[in-house]
C-alpha positions as CSV (number, residue, x, y, z in Angstrom):
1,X,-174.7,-52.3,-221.7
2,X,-177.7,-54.4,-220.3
3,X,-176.8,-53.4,-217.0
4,X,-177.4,-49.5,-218.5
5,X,-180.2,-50.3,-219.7
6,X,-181.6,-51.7,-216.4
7,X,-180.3,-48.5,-214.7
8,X,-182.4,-46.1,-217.1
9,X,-185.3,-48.0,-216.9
10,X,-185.3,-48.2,-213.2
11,X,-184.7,-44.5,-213.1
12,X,-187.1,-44.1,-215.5
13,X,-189.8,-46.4,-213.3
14,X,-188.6,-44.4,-210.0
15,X,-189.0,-40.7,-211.3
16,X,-192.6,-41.2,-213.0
17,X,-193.5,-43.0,-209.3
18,X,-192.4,-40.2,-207.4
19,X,-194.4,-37.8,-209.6
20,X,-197.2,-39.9,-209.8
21,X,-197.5,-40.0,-205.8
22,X,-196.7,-35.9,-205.5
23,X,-198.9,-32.6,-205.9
24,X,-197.1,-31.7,-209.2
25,X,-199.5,-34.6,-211.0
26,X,-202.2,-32.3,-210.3
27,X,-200.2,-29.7,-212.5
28,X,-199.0,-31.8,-215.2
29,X,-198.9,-35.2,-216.2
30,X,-195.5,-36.5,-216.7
31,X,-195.3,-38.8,-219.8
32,X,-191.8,-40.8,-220.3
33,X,-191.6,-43.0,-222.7
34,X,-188.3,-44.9,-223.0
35,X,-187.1,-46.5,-226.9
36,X,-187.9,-50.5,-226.9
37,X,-184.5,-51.0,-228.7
38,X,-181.7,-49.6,-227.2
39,X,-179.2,-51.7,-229.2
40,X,-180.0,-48.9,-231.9
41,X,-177.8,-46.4,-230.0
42,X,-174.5,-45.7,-230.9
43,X,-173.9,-44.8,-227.3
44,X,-176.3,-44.4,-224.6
45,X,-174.3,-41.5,-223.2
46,X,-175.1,-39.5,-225.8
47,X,-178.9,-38.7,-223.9
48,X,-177.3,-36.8,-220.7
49,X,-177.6,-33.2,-222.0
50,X,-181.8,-32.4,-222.4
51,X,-183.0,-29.4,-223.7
52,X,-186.3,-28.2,-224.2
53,X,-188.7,-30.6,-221.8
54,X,-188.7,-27.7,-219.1
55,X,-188.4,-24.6,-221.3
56,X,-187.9,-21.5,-219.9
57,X,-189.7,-18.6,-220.8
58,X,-191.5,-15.7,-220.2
59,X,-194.9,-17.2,-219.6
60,X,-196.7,-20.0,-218.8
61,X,-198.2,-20.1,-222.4
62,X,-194.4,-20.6,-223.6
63,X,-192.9,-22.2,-220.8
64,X,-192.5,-24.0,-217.8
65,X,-190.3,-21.8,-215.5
66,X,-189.9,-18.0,-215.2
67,X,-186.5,-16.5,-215.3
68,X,-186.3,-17.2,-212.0
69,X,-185.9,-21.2,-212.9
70,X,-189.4,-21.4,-210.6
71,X,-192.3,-23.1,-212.3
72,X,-195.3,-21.4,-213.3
73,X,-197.9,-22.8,-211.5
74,X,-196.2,-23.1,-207.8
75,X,-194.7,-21.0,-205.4
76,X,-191.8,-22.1,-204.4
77,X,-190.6,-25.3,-206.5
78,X,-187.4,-24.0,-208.5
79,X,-185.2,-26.5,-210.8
80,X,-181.7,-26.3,-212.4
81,X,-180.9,-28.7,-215.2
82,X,-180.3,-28.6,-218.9
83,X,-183.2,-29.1,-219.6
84,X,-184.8,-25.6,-219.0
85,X,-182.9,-24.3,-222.5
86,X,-185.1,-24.1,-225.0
87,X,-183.0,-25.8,-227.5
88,X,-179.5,-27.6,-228.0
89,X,-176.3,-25.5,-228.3
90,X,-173.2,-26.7,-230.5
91,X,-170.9,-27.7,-227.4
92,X,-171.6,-29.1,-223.6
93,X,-173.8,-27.0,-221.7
94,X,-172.5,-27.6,-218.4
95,X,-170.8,-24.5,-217.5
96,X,-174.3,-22.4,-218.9
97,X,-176.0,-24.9,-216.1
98,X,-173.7,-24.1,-213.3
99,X,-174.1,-20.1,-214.4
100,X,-177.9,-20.7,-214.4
101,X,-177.5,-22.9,-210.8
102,X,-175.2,-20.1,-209.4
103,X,-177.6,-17.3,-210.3
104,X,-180.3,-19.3,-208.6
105,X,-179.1,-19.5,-205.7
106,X,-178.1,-15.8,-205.6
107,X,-182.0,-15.0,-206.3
108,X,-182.9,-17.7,-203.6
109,X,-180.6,-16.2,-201.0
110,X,-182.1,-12.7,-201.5
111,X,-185.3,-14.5,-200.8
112,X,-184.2,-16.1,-197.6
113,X,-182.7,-13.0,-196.7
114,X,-183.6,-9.8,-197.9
115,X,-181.3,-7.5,-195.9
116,X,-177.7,-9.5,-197.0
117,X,-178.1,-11.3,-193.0
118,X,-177.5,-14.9,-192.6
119,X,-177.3,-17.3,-189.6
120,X,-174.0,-18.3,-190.3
């Protein structure tokens, strides 16, 4: 369990860095703040499933990403996790993520190329 710990801290310490030293600080400041005990948890693989902390919506007053899974505020930065649901379901969300994932990258595609063509 320390080892975990380490892990999710270092994770932790790595993602805020990497937002910290990109353009998406100038959009929103990213704020993680880890628990100082994890003894307390039952199980620390109980925290793999987020909801909510990139919402999807319909605007930016509501949300964080369109439909689309892009966020608001840039032109072409798009995300797929768990964590654009706007709130917890009663059973694993993973198969909703890879439905969400796959119809991204039909939308992206159509982007990329509009007439059906690709280069492969």
């Amino acid at each position: 369990k320390p080892a975990d710990v380490r892990v999710i801290r270092r994770v932790a310490e790595i993602t805020i860095d990497a937002w910290q030293n990109s353009s998406l600080r100038e959009i929103a400041d990213l704020q993680l703040i880890l628990p100082t005990d994890f003894e307390s948890f039952a199980s620390l693989y109980d925290v793999y499933h987020p909801t909510g902390s990139l919402r999807m919506g319909t605007s930016s007053a509501n949300s964080i990403v369109d439909q689309n899974l892009r966020l608001w505020r840039t032109n072409n930065c798009y995300v797929t996790t768990t964590a654009v649901f706007p709130s917890a379901g009663s059973a694993n969300p993973g198969l909703t993520h890879l439905a969400l994932t796959a119809r991204l990258a039909e939308h992206l595609a159509k982007r990329i190329y509009p007439t059906g063509e690709s280069t492969s």
